[in-house]
Structures are given as structure tokens and as C-alpha cells.
C-alpha positions in Angstrom: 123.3 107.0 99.1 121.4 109.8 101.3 117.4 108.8 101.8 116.8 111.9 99.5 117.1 111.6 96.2 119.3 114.3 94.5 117.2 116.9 92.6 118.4 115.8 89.3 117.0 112.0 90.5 113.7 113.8 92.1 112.6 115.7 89.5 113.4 112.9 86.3 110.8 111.4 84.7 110.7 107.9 82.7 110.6 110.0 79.4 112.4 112.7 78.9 111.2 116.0 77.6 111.3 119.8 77.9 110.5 121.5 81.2 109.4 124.9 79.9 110.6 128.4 81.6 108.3 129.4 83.8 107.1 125.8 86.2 109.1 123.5 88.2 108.7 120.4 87.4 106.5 119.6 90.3 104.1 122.2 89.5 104.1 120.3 86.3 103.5 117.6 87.7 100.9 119.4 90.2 99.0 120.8 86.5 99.0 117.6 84.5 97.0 115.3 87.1 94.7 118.3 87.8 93.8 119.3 84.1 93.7 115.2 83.2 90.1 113.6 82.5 90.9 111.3 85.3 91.1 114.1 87.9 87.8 115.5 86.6 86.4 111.8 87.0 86.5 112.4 90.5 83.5 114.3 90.7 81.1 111.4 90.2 82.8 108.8 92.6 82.0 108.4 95.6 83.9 109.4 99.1 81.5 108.0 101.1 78.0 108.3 100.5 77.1 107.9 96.5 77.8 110.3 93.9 74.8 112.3 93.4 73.4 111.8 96.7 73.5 114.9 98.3 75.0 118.1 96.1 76.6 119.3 99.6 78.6 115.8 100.4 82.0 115.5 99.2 82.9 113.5 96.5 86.3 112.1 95.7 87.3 115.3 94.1 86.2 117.9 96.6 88.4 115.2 99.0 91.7 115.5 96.7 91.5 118.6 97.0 91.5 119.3 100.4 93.5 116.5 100.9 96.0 118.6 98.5 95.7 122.2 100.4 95.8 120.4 103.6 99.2 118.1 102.8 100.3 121.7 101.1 100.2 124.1 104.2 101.8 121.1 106.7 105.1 121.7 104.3 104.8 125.4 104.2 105.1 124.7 108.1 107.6 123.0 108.5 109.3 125.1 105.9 109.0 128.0 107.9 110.2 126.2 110.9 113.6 125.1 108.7 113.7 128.5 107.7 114.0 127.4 104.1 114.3 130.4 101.8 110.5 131.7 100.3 111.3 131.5 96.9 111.7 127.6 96.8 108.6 127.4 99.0 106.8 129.1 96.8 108.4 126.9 93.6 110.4 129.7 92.1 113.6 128.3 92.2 115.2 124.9 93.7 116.9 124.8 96.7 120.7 124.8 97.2 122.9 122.1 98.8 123.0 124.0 102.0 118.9 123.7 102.3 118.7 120.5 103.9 114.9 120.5 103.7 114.1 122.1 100.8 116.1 120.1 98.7 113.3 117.2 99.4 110.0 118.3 100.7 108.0 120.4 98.1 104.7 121.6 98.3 104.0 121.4 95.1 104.6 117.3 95.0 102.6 116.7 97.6 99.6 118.7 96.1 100.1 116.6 92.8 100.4 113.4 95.0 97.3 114.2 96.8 95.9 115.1 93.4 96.7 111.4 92.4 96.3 109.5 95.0 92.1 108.6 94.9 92.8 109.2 91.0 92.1 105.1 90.6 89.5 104.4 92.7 86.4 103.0 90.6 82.9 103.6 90.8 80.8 103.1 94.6 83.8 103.7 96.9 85.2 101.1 98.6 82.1 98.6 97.8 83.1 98.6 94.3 86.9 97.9 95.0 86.3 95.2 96.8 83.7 93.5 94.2 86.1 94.3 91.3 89.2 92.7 93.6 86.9 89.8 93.8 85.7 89.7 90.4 89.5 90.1 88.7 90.6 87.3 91.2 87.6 85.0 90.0 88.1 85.9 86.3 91.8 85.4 86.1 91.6 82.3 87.8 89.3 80.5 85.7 89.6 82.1 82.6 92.4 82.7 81.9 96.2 81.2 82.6 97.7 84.4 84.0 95.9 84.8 87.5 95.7 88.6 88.6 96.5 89.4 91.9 93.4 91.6 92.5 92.1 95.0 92.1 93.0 98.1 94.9 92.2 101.3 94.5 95.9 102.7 95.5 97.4 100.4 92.5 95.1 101.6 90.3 96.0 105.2 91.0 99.5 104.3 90.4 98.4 102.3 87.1 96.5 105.5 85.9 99.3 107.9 86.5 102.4 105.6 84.7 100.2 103.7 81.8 96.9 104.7 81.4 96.5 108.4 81.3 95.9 110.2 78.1 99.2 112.8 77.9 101.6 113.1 75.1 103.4 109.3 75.0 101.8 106.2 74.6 101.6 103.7 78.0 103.6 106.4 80.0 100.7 108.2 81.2 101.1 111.5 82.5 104.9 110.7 82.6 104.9 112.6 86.3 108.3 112.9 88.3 109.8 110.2 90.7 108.9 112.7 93.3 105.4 112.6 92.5 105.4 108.7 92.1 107.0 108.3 95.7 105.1 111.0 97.2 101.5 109.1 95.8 102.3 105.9 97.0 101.2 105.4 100.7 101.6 101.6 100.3 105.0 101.0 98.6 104.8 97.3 98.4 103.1 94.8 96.1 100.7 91.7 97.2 103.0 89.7 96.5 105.6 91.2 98.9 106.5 88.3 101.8 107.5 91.1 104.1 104.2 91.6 105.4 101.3 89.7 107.2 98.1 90.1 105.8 98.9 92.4 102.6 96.0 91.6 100.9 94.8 94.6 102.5 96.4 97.3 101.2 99.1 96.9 98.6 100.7 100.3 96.0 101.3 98.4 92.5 100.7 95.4 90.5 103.2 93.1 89.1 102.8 94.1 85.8 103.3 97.7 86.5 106.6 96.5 88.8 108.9 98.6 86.2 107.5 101.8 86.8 107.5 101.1 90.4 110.9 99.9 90.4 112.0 103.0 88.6 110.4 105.1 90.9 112.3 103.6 93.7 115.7 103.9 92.0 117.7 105.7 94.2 116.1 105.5 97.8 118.6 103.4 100.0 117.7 100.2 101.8 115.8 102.5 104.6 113.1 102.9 102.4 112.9 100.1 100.3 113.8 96.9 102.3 112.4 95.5 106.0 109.4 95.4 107.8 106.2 97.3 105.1 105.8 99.9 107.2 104.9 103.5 106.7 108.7 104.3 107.1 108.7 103.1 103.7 107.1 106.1 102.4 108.7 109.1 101.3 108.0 111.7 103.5 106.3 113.6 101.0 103.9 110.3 101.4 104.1 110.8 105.0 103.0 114.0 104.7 100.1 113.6 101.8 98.9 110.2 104.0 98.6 112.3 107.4 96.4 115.1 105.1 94.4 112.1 103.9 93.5 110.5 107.5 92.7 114.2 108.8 90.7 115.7 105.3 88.4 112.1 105.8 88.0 112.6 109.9 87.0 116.0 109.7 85.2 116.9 106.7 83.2 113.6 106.1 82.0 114.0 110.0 81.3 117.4 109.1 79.1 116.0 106.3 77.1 113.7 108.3 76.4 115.7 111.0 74.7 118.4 108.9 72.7 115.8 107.5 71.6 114.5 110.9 73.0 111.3 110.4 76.1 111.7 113.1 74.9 113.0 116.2 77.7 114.4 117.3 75.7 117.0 119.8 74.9 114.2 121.8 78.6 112.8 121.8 79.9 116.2 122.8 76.8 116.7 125.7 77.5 113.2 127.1 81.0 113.7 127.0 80.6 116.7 128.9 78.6 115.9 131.6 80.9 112.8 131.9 83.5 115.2 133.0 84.2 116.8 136.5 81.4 119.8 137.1 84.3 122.3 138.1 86.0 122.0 134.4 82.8 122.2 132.2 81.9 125.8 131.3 79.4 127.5 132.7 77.5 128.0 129.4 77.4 124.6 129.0 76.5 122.9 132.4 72.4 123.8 130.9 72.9 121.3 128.8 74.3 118.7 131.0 72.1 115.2 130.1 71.3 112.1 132.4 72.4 109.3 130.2 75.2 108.2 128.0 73.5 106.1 125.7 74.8 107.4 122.3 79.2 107.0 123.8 78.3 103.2 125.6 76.6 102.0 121.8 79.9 103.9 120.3 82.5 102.7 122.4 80.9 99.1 122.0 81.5 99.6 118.1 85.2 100.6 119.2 85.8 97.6 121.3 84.5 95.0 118.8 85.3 96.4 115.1 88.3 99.0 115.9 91.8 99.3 116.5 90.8 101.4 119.9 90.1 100.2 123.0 87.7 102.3 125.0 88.9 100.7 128.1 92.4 102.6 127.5 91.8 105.5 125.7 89.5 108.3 127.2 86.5 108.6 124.6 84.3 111.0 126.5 87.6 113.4 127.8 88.7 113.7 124.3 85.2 114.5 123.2 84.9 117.2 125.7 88.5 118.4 125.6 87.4 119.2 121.3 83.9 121.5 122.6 85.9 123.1 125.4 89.0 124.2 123.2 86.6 125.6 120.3 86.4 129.5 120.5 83.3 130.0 119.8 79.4 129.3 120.6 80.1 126.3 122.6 76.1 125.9 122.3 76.9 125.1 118.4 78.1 121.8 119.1 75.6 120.6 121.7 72.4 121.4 119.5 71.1 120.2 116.9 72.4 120.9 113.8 69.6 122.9 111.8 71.6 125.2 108.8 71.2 128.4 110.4 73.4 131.2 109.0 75.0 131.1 112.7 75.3 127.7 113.2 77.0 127.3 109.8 79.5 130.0 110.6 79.9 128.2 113.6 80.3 124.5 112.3 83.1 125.4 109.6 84.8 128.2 112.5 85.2 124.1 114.3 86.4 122.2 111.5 88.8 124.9 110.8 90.2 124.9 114.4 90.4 120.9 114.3 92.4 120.9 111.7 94.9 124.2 112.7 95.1 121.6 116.0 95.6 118.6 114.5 98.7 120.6 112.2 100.2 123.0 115.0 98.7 122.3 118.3 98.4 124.9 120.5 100.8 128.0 118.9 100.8 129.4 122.7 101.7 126.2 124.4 103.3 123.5 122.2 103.4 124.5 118.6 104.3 121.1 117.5 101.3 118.8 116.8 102.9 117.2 114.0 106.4 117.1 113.6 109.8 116.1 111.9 112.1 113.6 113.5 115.6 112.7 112.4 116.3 109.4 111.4 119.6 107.7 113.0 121.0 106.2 109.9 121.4 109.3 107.7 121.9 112.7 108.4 119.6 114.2 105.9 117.0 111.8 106.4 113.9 112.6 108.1 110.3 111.1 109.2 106.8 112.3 110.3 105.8 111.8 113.7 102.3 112.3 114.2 101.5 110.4 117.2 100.2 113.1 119.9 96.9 113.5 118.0 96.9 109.9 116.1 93.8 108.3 118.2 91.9 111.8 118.3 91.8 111.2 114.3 90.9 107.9 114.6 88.1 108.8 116.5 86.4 111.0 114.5 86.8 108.8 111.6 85.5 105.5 113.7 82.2 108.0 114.0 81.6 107.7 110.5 82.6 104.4 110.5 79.9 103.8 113.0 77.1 105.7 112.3 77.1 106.0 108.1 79.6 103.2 107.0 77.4 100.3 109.3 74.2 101.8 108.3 71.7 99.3 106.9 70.2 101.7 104.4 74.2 102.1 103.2 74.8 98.8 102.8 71.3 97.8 100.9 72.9 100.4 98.6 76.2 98.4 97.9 74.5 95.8 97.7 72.6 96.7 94.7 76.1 98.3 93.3 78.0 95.4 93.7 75.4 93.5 91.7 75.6 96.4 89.0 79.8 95.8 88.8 79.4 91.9 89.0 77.0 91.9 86.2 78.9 94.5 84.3 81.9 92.9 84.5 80.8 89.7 82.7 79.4 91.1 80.0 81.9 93.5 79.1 84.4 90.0 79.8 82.5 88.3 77.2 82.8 91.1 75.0 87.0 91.5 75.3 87.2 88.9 73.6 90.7 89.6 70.9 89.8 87.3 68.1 86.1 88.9 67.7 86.9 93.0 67.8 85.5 94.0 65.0 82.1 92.6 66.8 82.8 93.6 70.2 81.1 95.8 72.2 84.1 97.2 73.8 84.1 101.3 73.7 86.2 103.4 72.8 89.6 103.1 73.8 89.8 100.2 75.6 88.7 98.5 72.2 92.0 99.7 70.2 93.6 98.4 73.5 92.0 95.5 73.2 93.5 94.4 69.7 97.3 94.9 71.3 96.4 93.1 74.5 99.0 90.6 73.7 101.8 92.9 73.1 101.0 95.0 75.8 101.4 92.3 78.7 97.9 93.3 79.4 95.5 90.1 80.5 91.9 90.3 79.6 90.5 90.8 82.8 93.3 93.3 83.9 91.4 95.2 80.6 88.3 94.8 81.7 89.0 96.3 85.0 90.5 99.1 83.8 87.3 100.1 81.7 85.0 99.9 84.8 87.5 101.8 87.0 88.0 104.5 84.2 83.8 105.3 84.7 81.9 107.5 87.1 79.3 106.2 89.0 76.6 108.0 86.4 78.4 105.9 83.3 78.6 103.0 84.8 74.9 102.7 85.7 74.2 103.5 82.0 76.4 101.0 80.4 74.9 98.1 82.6 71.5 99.3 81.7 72.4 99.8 78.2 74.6 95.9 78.1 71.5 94.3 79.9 68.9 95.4 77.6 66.9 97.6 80.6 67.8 101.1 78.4 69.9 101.3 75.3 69.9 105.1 74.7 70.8 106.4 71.5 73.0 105.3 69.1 75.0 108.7 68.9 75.7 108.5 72.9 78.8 106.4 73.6 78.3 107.1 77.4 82.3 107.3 78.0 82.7 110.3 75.8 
């Protein structure tokens, strides 16, 4: 057995059904996550500031998307590099046996994987998966006999797109392709998997949903499936849609916060500058040449205590300096502050766009390879991502918004307050699932027709409630606590999930 799957076995789903004449199955795949309610969900969940609190930050949709056309145009890439033919690129027709690439790297599964991927992840970000992975490991546990493994956001996702979605079949969900699955699931283990230390971080499925997952996997030889739970495990159309992931959230949230005045990233860029030799910074820039480096010591003493980077080995201010020197155009753009000028916007998205064209081909002129494909030893066809010449520059730029938005007191007072929303929204809607008093629940709509076949279904009480509160935006869920603890119960013809 080859690492890629055959395209009958790539393109099968659990249920069977008609294709149509005129989409692949992974555009299928690619239109039936974007035209779902969850999809749409996205727009009121936060990326990483709140839903709602600025019109001009991304949310979790805005992300998938860009996460999507990014992932996209790195296959188109390395398509044209494997001179694979335009027509299967473009999703006209499938690629023959003599394509070696084609045949198992398609843009249009990674756009629906990217699509997917955040499709899960409940209200208030990452606070409110980690309060509802607290909350289903306290409920199970003393509740109930079955004790839940947790909550994560990338399990859900997976959840959504093989149970939970509304499409044509009952507890298949949008029924997607084993492509798709693979391609979505950047952690392709369970909690419960002994391979790896510390998987309570991160984990791609719950045991209950091991079928699907197992199906999914059907196929992929022990390369993939068995060993050490690393990112080898992934597919590369994982590979591909978790590299687009990384570099969507390291450029675009930074670019977020630094319009808001929140990330000072002038001052990073005119301390990193004048840390550099006087004969390589540009003339137009030596003005702006500053006596202190307050702003890099306070961030590289973040990176030494709460990173993965050590500032002692990697060269924070050269890499800094190397990103204003290389951008083409007003270097005075990036070492002023940003105050929503026609120019300086024109400039500002002119810098995220050449970030990211370096962070996917590198310099065309000198090494055209940021990113690139290497063969694996074990099987001919097989083949994995290497993205290791720009890895740390990425991690950079997210550890600024790690820094500077994700520590900030005013941040975490929020969370605070929406962690206290989930916790006290979770018991009362756990009172309320309560099988043997439906008729008088106050369950909505459809997790109360759930809840009446929640012992067929495998599905414990607290897994239900968790999948109501994930299945909200932030704007719902804020309404039905309000509404559950008496503060605002809104009319009777409004059933807030809709």
C-alpha cells in the first residue's frame, strides 16, 4: 500500500450517493462546508479578539478563508513546479496514473479542509475551549458513569463535519470525502493515544467518533498511522492546510493589532534596525535610528520564559530588520505610527502581501523554494512538507500577538467574564438534558429531539450539552445565559438559535 490513497479510496465517502456532472467531488466537498450553517457560524466567533469587537478584526470566518486561499495557491505551486496538467489543477478532470502529484494533492481539498478546520470551535476562542474541556471533564465525572475525555476545538470540527451537520443523512453530517477528512485533521490522534507525551494538548477526535476516524484512515499505510504523533502523520494536504493556518494567524492577526495600535510593531522594526550594522541600514531609514531597545528586551524576555524560542539563539532584532529591509516599498511605513492614511494602508496590505509571497516562494530571483516538497524514503509516491527555512520567522510574528494582545490584562478580564458565562450556561442547560423530563425541558431546538435518542445514539449527556454551546455564536450564547438566568428573557417567538 502507497501513502496515497487511490482516487477511488480519496474521493469515497461513508455514504454513498451521486456525484453530479459538472464538480469533483472535492469541490463538493469544498461547497457543502461553505454553504453549511456551521460555516456561516463562523462569523460571530472569535479569532482573537471578541466577536463584535472591532468590525475590521478578523473573525473565525474571515480566517478560514484566508486560511483556504492561502493553503489553495501553495498547491497550485507546487503543481506548477510538477508540471501537473491545468485541467486537474483547476478540478476539471482527475489526474492519470502517470501524474504522480496530482493524483493526491488537490486544491480544492485543502480549501474544503481549511473551510472545516475552525468549523468546531465554540464561542470566546480558545478561553471558551478550555472552560468547556474543563466543564465536560467535571460533568462526566461526577455525573454521569461514562467520563468524557474533554472538549478541543479540532475534535469538534471533526464531530461537526461526520455527525452533526445538517446535510441530507441523519448522523453523517456533511458526508465529505476521506480526502477532506484527512486533509482537516492536523492532529490525527485521540487523548487517549499512549504514543504521545502530553496529548492533552491537542488531540483530532473523540472516542466516540473513533469510527469515522477510523474510516477516514482506511487505507494510509503504517507511515501515517502508526509511531511517534507527529505531524508526519498528517496527510499532506494537512501539511499543507496547517502551514496556511500558522502563516494566515502570524500575518493577518498582527496586521490587525497593529492598526489598532495595540502591537507596536514600528518600534520593533526601528529597534531592530538600529540594532544592526550602520553600513546595511538604508539610508532612508538611518532618520529614524532610536537610542533604546526597550520594546525587543520586554519581548525577547516574553520569548525566553513563555515560548518555544530562545532569544539567546535565534536573532530577533536581524530578522526584524531583514522583514523592513526586504519590503519594496515606503520603508517609512513600517517605522511610524500606524494612523489609517490612504498611503499607509496601501502600504500596510503591499507588506502583508510580500510576507506571505516570502513565506510561500522565497525569493523567485534567488531561491524560489521557501516551502517545499521532500520525498519520503519508504515509498516512492510519498511525499512531505518541509517548511523549516521560515518556521521561527512565523513564530515570531505570532509570539507578538501572543505578547502584546493574548497577555493583555484588559483580554483576560474579558475571558474571565466569558468563562463565567459558559460555566454558568453549562449547568443550567445540564440540568435541563435531563431524558426522562423532555417534554419539560428547556432544551431548544434540535438538540431537544437529540436529546430523547441520547441512549441510542451513544451520545452521553454532557457530550449533548457541549455540542449545543459549541453549535452558538458568541451573540447567542450571551442571550441564552441571560435568557436561562432570569437577567432578560426576550420574547416568546425568538428561540435565539434559529
Amino acid at each position: 500500500m502507497t501513502l496515497s490513497l487511490s482516487t477511488k479510496q480519496r474521493y469515497q465517502r461513508q455514504k454513498d450517493g451521486s456525484e453530479g456532472l459538472f464538480r469533483t467531488p472535492s469541490r463538493r466537498d469544498r461547497d457543502r462546508v461553505r454553504f453549511s450553517r456551521e460555516f456561516r457560524r463562523l462569523k460571530a466567533v472569535t479569532q482573537v479578539a471578541h466577536a463584535g469587537e472591532s468590525y475590521l478584526y478578523h473573525d473565525r470566518l474571515s480566517h478560514s478563508l484566508k486560511v483556504a486561499q492561502v493553503a489553495s495557491s501553495l498547491v497550485k505551486i507546487f503543481h506548477e513546479r510538477s508540471d501537473v496538467s491545468p485541467e486537474v489543477t483547476a478540478g476539471i478532470n482527475f489526474p492519470d496514473k502517470s501524474d504522480k502529484l496530482g493524483k493526491f494533492l488537490d486544491p480544492y481539498v485543502v480549501e474544503a479542509a481549511a473551510h472545516a478546520h475552525d468549523i468546531g470551535h465554540p464561542p470566546f476562542g480558545h478561553a471558551g475551549e478550555s472552560e468547556l474541556n474543563r466543564l465536560v471533564k467535571h460533568y462526566s465525572t461526577t455525573e454521569e458513569d461514562i467520563a468524557e475525555i474533554g472538549f478541543e476545538g479540532n475534535a469538534q470540527s471533526f464531530r461537526v463535519v461526520t455527525r452533526l451537520a445538517a446535510h441530507r443523512d441523519a448522523n453523517s453530517g456533511l458526508n465529505v470525502t476521506r480526502a477532506t477528512l484527512n486533509g482537516m485533521l492536523k492532529y490525527p490522534w485521540s487523548r487517549r493515544d499512549d504514543a504521545m507525551e502530553n496529548n492533552d494538548e491537542k488531540w483530532g477526535y473523540y472516542p466516540s467518533d473513533s469510527d469515522a476516524f477510523e474510516w477516514a484512515r482506511n487505507g494510509l499505510d503504517d507511515y501515517r498511522t502508526s509511531g511517534p504523533l507527529k505531524k508526519e502523520r498528517q496527510t499532506l494536504e494537512a501539511q499543507i492546510m496547517d502551514y496556511a493556518d500558522d502563516l494566515t494567524y502570524a500575518v493577518h492577526d498582527l496586521e490587525d493589532f497593529y492598526r489598532s495600535g495595540i502591537i507596536p510593531l514600528h518600534e520593533i522594526f526601528r529597534e531592530s534596525l538600529d540594532e544592526i550594522s550602520s553600513k546595511r541600514r538604508p539610508d532612508d531609514l538611518k532618520r529614524y535610528s532610536v537610542s533604546s531597545r526597550d520594546h525587543l528586551d520586554d519581548f525577547e524576555d516574553y520569548l525566553e520564559t513563555e515560548s518555544d524560542i530562545d532569544p539567546n539563539e535565534v536573532e530577533v532584532a536581524e530578522i526584524f530588520a531583514s522583514f523592513a529591509m526586504e519590503f519594496d516599498g515606503s520603508s517609512k511605513a513600517l517605522v511610524t505610527p500606524f494612523e489609517g492614511t490612504d498611503a499607509e494602508r496601501r502600504e500596510l496590505n503591499e507588506f502583508t502581501s510580500q510576507l506571505i509571497s516570502k513565506f510561500l516562494e522565497a525569493d523567485r530571483k534567488e531561491n524560489p523554494q521557501a516551502v517545499y516538497l521532500e520525498s519520503i524514503p519508504t515509498d516512492e509516491d510519498g511525499f512531505n512538507l518541509n517548511t523549516e527555512r521560515y518556521r521561527v520567522h512565523i513564530e515570531l510574528l505570532k509570539a507578538l500577538t501572543e505578547f502584546y494582545v493574548i497577555s493583555n490584562p484588559t483580554l483576560m478580564q474579558q475571558q474571565h467574564g466569558q468563562r463565567r458565562v459558559l460555566s454558568e450556561l453549562f449547568e443550567a442547560l445540564y440540568g435541563e438534558a435531563d431524558p426522562e423530563k423532555v417534554t419539560k425541558s428547556a432544551i431548544p431546538m434540535p438538540y431537544r429531539d437529540r436529546l430523547k435518542n441520547i441512549g441510542e445514539s451513544g451520545t452521553s449527556r454532557t457530550r449533548l450539552v457541549a455540542d449545543l454551546i459549541s453549535s452558538l455564536t458568541e451573540k447567542q450564547t450571551l442571550r441564552l445565559h441571560k435568557r436561562l438566568c432570569g437577567d432578560s428573557p426576550g420574547s416568546l417567538q425568538n428561540n435565539i438559535i434559529g
